[in-house]
C-alpha positions as CSV (number, residue, x, y, z in Angstrom):
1,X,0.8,-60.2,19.7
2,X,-0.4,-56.9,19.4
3,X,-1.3,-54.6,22.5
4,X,-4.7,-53.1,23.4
5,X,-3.7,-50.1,22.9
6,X,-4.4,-46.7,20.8
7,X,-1.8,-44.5,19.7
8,X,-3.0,-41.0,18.5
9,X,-1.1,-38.5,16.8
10,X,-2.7,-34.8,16.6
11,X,-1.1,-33.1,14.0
12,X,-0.3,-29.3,14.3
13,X,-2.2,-28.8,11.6
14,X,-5.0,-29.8,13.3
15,X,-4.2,-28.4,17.0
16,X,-3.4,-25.0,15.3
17,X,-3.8,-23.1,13.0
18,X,-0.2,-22.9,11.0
19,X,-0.6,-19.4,9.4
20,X,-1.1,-17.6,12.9
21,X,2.0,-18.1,14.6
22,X,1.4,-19.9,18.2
23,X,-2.3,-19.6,17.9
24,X,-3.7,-22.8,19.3
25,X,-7.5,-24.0,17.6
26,X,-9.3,-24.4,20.7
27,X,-12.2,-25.7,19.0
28,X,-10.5,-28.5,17.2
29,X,-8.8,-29.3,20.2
30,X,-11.7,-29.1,22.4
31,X,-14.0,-31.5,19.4
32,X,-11.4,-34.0,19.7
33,X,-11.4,-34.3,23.0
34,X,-14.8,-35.1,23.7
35,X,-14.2,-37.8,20.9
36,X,-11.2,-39.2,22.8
37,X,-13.3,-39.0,26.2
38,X,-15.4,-42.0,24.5
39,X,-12.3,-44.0,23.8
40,X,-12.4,-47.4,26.0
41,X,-8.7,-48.7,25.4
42,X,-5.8,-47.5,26.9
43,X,-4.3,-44.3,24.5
44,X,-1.3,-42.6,24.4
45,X,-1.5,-39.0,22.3
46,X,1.1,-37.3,20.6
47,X,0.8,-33.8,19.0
48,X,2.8,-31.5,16.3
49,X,4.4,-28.5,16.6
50,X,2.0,-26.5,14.4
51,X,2.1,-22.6,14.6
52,X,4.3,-23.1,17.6
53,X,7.4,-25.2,17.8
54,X,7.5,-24.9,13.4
55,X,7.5,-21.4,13.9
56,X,10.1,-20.8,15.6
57,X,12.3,-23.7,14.6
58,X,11.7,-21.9,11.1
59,X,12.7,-19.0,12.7
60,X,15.8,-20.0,14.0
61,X,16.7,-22.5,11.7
62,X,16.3,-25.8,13.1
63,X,16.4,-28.7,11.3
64,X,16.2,-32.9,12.1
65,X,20.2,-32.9,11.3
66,X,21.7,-32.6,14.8
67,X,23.8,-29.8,15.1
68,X,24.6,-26.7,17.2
69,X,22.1,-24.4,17.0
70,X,21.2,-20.9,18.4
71,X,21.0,-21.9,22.4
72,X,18.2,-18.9,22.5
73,X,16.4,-20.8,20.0
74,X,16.9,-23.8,21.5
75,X,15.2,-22.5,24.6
76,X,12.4,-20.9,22.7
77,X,11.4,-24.0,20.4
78,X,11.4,-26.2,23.3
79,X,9.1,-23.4,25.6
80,X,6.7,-23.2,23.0
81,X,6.2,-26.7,22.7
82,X,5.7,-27.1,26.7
83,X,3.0,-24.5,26.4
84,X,1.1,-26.5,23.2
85,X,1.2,-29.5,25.5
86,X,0.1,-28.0,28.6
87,X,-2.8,-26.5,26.2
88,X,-3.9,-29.6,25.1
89,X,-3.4,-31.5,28.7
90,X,-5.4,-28.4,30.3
91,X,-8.1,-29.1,28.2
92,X,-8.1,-32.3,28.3
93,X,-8.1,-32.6,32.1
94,X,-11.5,-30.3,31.6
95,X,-13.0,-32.7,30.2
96,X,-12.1,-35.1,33.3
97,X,-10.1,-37.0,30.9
98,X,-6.5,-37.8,32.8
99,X,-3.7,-36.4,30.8
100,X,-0.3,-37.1,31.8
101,X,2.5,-34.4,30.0
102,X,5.1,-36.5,29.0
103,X,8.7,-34.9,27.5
104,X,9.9,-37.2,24.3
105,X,13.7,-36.9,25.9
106,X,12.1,-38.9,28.6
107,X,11.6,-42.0,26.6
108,X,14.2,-41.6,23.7
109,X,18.1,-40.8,23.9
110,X,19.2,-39.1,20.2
111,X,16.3,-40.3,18.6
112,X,16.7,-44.1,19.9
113,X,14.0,-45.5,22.0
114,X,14.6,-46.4,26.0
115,X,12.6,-49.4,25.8
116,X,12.2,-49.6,29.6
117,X,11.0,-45.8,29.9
118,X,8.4,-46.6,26.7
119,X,6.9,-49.8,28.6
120,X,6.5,-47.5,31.1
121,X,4.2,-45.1,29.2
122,X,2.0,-48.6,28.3
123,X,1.7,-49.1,32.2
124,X,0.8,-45.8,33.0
125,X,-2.4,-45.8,29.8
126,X,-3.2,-49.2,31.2
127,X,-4.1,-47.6,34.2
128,X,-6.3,-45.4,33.5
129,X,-3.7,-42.2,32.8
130,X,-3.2,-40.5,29.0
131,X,0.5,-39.8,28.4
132,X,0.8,-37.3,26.2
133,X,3.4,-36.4,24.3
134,X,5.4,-33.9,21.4
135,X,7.8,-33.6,18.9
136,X,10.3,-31.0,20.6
137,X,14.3,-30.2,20.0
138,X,16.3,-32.9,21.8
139,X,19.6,-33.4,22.8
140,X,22.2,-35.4,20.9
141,X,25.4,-35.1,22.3
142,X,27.4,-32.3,23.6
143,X,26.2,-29.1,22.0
144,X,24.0,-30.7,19.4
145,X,20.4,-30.5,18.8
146,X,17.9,-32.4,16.9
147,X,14.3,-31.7,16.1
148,X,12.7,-35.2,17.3
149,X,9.4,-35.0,14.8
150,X,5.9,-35.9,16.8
151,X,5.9,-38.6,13.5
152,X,8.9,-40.4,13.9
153,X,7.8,-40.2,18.2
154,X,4.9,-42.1,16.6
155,X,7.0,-44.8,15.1
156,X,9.1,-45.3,18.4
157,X,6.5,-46.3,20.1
158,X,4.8,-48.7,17.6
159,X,7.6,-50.4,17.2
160,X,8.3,-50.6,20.1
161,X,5.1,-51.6,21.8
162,X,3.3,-53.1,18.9
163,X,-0.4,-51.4,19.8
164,X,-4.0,-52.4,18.0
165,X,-4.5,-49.1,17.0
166,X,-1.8,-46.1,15.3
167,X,-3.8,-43.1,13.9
168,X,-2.7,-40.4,12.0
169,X,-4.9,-37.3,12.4
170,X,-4.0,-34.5,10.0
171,X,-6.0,-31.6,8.2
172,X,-6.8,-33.5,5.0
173,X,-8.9,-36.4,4.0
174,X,-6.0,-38.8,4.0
175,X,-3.1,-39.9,1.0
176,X,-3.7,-38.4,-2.0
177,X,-4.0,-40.7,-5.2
178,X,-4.4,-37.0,-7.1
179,X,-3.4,-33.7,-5.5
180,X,-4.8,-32.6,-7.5
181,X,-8.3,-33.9,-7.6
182,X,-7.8,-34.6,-3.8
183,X,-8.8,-38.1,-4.4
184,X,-7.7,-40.5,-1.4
185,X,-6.4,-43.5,-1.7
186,X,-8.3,-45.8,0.5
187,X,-6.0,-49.0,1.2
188,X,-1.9,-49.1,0.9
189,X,-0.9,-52.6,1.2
190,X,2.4,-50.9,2.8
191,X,3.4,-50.6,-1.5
192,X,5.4,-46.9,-1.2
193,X,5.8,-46.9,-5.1
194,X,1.6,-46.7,-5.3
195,X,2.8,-42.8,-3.5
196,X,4.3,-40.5,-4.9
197,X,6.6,-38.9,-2.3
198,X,7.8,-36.0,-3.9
199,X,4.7,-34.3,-4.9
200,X,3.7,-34.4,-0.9
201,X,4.3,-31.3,1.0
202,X,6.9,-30.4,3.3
203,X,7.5,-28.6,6.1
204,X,10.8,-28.0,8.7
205,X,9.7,-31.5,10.3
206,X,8.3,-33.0,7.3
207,X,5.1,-32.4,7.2
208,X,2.7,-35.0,4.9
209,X,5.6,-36.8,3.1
210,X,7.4,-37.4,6.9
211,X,3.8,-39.2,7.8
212,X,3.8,-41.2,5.1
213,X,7.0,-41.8,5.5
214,X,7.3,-42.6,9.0
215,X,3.5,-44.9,8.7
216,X,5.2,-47.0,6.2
217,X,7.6,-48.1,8.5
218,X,5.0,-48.3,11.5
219,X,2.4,-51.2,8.9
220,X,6.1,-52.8,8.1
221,X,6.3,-53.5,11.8
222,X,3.3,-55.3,11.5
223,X,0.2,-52.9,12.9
224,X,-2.3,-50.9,10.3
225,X,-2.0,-47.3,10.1
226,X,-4.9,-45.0,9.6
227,X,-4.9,-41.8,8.3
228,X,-7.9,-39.4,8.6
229,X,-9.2,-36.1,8.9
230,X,-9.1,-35.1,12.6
231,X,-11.1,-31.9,12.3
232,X,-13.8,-34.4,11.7
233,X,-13.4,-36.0,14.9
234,X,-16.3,-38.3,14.3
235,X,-13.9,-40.7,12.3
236,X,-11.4,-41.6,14.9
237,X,-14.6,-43.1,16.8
238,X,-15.3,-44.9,13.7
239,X,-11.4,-45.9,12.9
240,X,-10.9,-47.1,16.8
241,X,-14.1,-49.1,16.4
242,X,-13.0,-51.1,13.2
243,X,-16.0,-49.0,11.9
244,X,-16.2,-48.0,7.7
245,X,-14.2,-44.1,7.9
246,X,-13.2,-42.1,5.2
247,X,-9.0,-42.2,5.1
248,X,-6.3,-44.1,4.0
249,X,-5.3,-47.4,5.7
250,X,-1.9,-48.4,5.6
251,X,-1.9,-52.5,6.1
252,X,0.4,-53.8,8.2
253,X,3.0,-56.5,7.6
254,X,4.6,-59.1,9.9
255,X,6.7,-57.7,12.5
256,X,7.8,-58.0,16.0
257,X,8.0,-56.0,19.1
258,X,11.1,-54.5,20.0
259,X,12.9,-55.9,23.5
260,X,14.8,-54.0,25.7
């Protein structure tokens, strides 16, 4: 049974702007906001790294292999991506909407979820709170790091709690049945070999071909993924509604949700 519940990933495409390194796009930010402000269900948000955490985990070469990396690096990745959030939570909480900052390593342990901790994040939307969360460098054991994608975030908690809506927001119109002709594909019925992975870009965290990636597992667990445009805010109105919107929708296929 599925959850009444949105789940809302901002990509940092779409939260910054990714050839101005930690420049935050205020306006995008601030349109989607308003948009989310009209939202009725209970939502949980999670944004990218965009021109902050990718820059400097480009910088100091940090990958989604756990290993040890530069401890200064470390440090700086996960800083910048505690000011992004506190951006977008600021400016959310301007908008009298009630954001809730919420660190990835407090629901996950190296990459796994904490099933207890994530039913905690449904109680806390449910009540009238947004958590929001990141992708961010966690730790994995001892002196080993990870990059913990805002994507893959995004399939934890599906999986895990099942919700009635997963949206993908990026910076382009949705899957690409053409690059080159940016034609989208408008239905996936969760078929990976109707994508062709390799010709997606790709980026420290993965970029489009980790979305695609990680929403085909999401629709396997049984809930529809949406992929749209979210600097044209207008269409995550239209997506949460059931409303027509110009994307891609993954279809989901029977699946369960996870138990502690």
């Amino acid at each position: 049974m599925r959850n009444e519940l949105a789940l809302i990933k901002l990509g940092g495409s779409v939260v910054t702007f990714k050839e101005k390194p930690l420049t935050a796009n205020f306006e995008a930010i601030n349109n989607i906001i308003r948009v989310i402000a009209t939202i009725k269900i209970p939502l949980i948000v999670v944004h990218g790294g965009g021109s902050f955490g990718h820059y400097w985990s480009v910088k100091y070469d940090m990958h989604t292999k756990p290993d040890d990396y530069d401890p200064y690096g470390i440090s700086i990745v996960h800083e910048s991506m505690i000011c992004l959030n506190q951006i977008i939570v600021n400016s959310m909480i301007k908008e009298r909407l009630n954001a809730y900052a919420v660190m990835p390593s407090n629901f996950t342990s190296s990459h796994r979820p904490i099933i207890r901790k994530i039913d905690e994040l449904q109680d806390i939307a449910e009540n009238g709170i947004i958590p929001v969360t990141f992708g961010d460098i966690v730790h994995i054991d001892r002196r080993k790091y990870s990059i913990l994608s805002g994507d893959v975030i995004m399939r934890i908690l599906s999986q895990a709690l099942h919700p009635s809506k997963v949206i993908f927001a990026v910076n382009v119109d949705g899957i690409y049945k053409n690059i080159k002709t940016k034609e989208t594909i408008k239905e996936i019925k969760n078929n990976s070999r109707s994508i062709d992975l390799s010709r997606v870009e790709a980026d420290v965290t993965g970029g489009m071909r980790r979305k695609v990636t990680e929403a085909l597992k999401i629709a396997r667990s049984g809930v529809d993924v949406l992929m749209l445009n979210g600097l044209d805010p207008e269409r995550i109105i239209n997506a949460i509604s059931g409303s027509a919107f110009e994307g891609t929708t993954i279809k989901g296929v029977g699946g369960k949700k996870q138990s502690a």
